[in-house]
N, C-alpha and C positions, 0 to 999 in steps of 0.2 A: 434843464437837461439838454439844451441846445450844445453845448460843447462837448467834446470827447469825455469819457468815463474809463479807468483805469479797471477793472476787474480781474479780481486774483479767481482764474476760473480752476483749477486742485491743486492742492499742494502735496508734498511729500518729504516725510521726513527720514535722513539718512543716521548712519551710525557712525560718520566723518568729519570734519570742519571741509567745508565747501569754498572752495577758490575760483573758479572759474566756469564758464559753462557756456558752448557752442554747439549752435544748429548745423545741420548736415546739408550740404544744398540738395533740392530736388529732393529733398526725400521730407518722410515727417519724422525724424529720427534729429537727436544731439546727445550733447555729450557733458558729462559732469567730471570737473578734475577736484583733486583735493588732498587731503591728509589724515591719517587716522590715528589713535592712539599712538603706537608707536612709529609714529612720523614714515610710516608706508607710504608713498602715492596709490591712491586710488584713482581708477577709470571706468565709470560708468558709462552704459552707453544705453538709452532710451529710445524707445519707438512710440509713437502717441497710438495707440487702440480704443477706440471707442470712446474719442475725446480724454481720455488719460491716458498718461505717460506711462512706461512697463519698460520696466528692467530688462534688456536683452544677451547682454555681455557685461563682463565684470573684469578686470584687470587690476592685478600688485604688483607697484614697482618699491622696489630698495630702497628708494629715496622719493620724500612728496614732491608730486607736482604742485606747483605756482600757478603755469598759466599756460592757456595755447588757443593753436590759430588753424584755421581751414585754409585764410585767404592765400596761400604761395601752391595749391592743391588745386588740379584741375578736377571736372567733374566725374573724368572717368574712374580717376583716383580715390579719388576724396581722403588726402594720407593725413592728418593732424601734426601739428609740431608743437612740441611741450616745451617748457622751461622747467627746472626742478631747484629744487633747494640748494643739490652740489654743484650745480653751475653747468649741467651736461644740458646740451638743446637732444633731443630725443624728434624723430619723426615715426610713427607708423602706420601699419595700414589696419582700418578700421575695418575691414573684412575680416581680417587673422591680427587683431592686436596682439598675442601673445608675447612677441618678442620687438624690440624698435628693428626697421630696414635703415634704422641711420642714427646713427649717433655719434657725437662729438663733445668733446672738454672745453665747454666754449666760454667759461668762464672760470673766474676763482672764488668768486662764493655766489649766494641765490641767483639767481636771475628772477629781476621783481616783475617783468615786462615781455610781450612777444607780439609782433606783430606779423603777417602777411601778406601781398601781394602780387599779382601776376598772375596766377594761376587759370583763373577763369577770361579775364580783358582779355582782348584782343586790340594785337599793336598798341599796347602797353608797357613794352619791354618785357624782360627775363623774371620769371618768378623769385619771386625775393623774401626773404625772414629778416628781420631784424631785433637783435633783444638788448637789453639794458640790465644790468647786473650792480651791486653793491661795490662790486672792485670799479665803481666808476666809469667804465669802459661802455661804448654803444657797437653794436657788431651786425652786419649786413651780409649774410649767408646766401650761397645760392645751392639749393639741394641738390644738383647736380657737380657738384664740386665740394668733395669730401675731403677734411679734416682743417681745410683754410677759408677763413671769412674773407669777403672780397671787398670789406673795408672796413676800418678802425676807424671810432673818434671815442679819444681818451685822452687824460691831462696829460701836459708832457714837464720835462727839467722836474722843478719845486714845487711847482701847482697841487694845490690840495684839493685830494680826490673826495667827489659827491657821492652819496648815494644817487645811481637815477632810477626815479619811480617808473616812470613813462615814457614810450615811445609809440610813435604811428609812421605811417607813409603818409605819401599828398605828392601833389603836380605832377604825376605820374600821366600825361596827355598824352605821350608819344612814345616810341619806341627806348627817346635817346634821356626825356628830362624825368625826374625821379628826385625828391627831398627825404628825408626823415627830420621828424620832430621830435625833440626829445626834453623831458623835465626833470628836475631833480628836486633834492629833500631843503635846499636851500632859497628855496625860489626860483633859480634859473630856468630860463625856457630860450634852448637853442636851436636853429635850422639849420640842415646840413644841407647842402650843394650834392649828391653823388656824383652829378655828370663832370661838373667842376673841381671835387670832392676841396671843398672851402665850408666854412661858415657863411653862410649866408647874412646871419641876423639874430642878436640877441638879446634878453631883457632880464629882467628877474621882477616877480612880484611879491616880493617881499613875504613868502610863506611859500611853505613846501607843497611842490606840483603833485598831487595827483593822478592826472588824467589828461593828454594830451589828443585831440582828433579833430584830422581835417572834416567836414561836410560831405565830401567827396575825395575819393582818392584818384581815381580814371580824369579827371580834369583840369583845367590851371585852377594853383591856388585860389579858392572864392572865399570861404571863412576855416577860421580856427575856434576852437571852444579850449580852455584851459581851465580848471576844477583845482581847487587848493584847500589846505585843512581848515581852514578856520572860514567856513560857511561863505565865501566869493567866489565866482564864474569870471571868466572876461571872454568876450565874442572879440577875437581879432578880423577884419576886413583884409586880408590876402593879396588885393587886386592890384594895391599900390604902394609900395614901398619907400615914403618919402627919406633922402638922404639923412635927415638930421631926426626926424622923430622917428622914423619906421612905419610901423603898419599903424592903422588908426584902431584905437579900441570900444569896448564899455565894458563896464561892471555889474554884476547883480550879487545878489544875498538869496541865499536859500539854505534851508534845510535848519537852520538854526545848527550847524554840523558840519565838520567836514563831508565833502562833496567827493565822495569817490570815484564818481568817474561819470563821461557823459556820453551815450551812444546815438549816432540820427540817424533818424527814420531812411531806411533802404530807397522808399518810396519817393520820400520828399525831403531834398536835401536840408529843407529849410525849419523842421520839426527833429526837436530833438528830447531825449530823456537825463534826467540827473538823477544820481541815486546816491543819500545820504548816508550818513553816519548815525543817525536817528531810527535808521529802517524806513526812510519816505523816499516815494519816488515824485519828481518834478516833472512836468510835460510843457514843453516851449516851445514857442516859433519864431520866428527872427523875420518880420516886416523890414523890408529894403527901402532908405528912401528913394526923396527923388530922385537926387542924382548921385552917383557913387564915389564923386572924386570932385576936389576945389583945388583953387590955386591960391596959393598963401604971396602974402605980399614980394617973395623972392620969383615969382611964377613958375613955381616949381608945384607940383600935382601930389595932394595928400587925402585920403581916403576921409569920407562922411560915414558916417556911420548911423541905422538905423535903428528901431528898436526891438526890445525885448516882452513879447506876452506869452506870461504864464496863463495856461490854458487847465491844467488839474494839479492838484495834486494828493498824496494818498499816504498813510502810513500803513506800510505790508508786515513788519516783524518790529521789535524790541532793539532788535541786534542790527548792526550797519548792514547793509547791501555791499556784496561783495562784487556781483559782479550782473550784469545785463546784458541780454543780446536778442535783437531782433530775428524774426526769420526772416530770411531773406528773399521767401519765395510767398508767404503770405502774410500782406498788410494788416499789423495792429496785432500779429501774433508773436509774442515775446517769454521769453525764459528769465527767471533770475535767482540767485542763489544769496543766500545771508548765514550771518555767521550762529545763527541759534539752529543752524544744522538741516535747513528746509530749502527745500528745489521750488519755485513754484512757476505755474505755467500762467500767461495772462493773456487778457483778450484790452486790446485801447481801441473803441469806437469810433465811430464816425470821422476817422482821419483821411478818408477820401473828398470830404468838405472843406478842408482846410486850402 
């Protein structure tokens, strides 16, 4: 009983399929997206009372939500930005959700992916969205600039278009540098430049991405986590990009299941969670080694790579885990939603010892 303990502390069950789900900062309140019968979006929105969750507001859009993000939302704000089925990114205000304060055609069909940043950082640069849709297309919105994304990456000529699963930020350190990561249904996992707007660096692992997340976003490059269908992880090392291999990597196996997605610990860059296709959750930590970089016999600098301990793990439902999110304001407090229709609230332990 000396390591962390995952505890499903209530659960709740809806009358929806459950797609995504975010905490509200500062507050004890988040948020449930989804789809119901007739492919409505639902939005829930929860306050914790008395150690349980309670329904506070309730929201129907025309077309299901996918997915959404707080992170491009400052805290006085706190506006949500959705992805939907018909390809519209939707932002509103969780005060008066009734109707979006913003909405755009920002795609041609789902948007599978949404990501945020900027909002809260300070001299991190401009608050920024980015989603990844089935038309192939990656798209970099700034909510202050309505009806035009402020940057495309999409195939071009004859190139044949990907579904992309996944997208995040990362190396967002300063005002001026900013990446997105982004995966798709064929293995690829590419990084975009914004400041430069290039590819950065490419690879594909042979199975369809997942889940793409830097450790941190507010900092340079330090690890990447990449999650694919058929039960593999890979921990990329970020620090060093050597010319001919890239970043250095490792592999793990889990879940016996596709790994849908991997979130880390707010607190500790270095802890993180996997959540399967089985309904199990993983709880890891990624020990550094000694040193972080060697020089190969051309004396050029490639990344070492340290390892991987699993620390718990837990089956919560039948049905995959759709989605996970830490709160952000208190350690080892976490939300997750699965596809047998249930919210559930958790408590992970002794993660101040790690």
């Amino acid at each position: 009983m000396d390591s962390p303990q995952i505890i499903c502390h209530s659960e709740k069950s809806v009358k929806y399929s459950l797609f995504d789900c975010c905490w509200i900062p500062r507050s004890a309140k988040f948020v449930a997206l989804g789809s119901d019968t007739q492919s409505n979006g639902v939005m829930q929105i929860y306050e914790v009372q008395n150690a349980d969750p309670v329904m506070i507001k309730e929201v129907k859009s025309s077309k299901s939500f996918k997915c959404g993000t707080l992170g491009a939302s400052s805290l006085q704000s706190r506006h949500l930005a959705t992805g939907s089925f018909d390809g519209k990114l939707n932002i509103w205000d969780l005060e008066d959700p009734k109707h979006p304060i913003y909405t755009v055609d920002a795609h041609n069909e789902i948007i599978n992916t949404i990501d945020g940043f900027g909002g809260t950082a300070i001299g991190c640069g401009a608050p920024e969205i980015v989603t990844g849709s089935r038309d192939g297309s990656v798209k970099v919105w700034d909510p202050r600039q309505k009806n035009k994304p402020v940057a495309v990456m999409e195939c071009v000529n004859n190139e044949e278009k990907r579904d992309c699963w996944c997208v995040c930020f990362g190396n967002s350190y300063n005002t001026e540098e900013r990446v997105v990561c982004a995966g798709y249904d064929n293995g690829d996992v590419k990084l975009f430049d914004l400041r430069k707007m290039s590819t950065q660096w490419e690879c594909n692992v042979k199975n369809g991405v997942c889940c793409v997340e830097f450790d941190r976003k507010d900092i340079r490059m330090n690890k990447l986590v990449v999650t694919t269908l058929e039960a593999k992880f890979f921990v990329y090392d970020m620090t060093v990009q050597h010319p001919k291999k890239g970043f250095s990597r490792l592999s793990e196996r889990a879940h016996k299941s596709t790994i849908w997605l991997c979130r880390h610990l707010p607190q500790n860059r270095d802890v993180f969670i996997t959540a399967g296709g089985s309904g199990t959750l993983c709880l890891w930590k990624y020990d550094y080694p000694g040193k972080r970089f060697k020089e190969d016999s051309d004396g050029l600098k490639e990344g070492v790579m340290g390892t991987i301990n699993l620390l718990r793990n837990v089956e919560l439902s039948s049905q995959p885990i759709s989605s996970f999110n830490w709160s952000p304001d208190k350690s080892g407090l976490a939300i997750c939603t699965s596809f047998d229709q249930t919210l559930r609230m958790l408590i992970v332990t002794k993660l101040n010892t790690l």
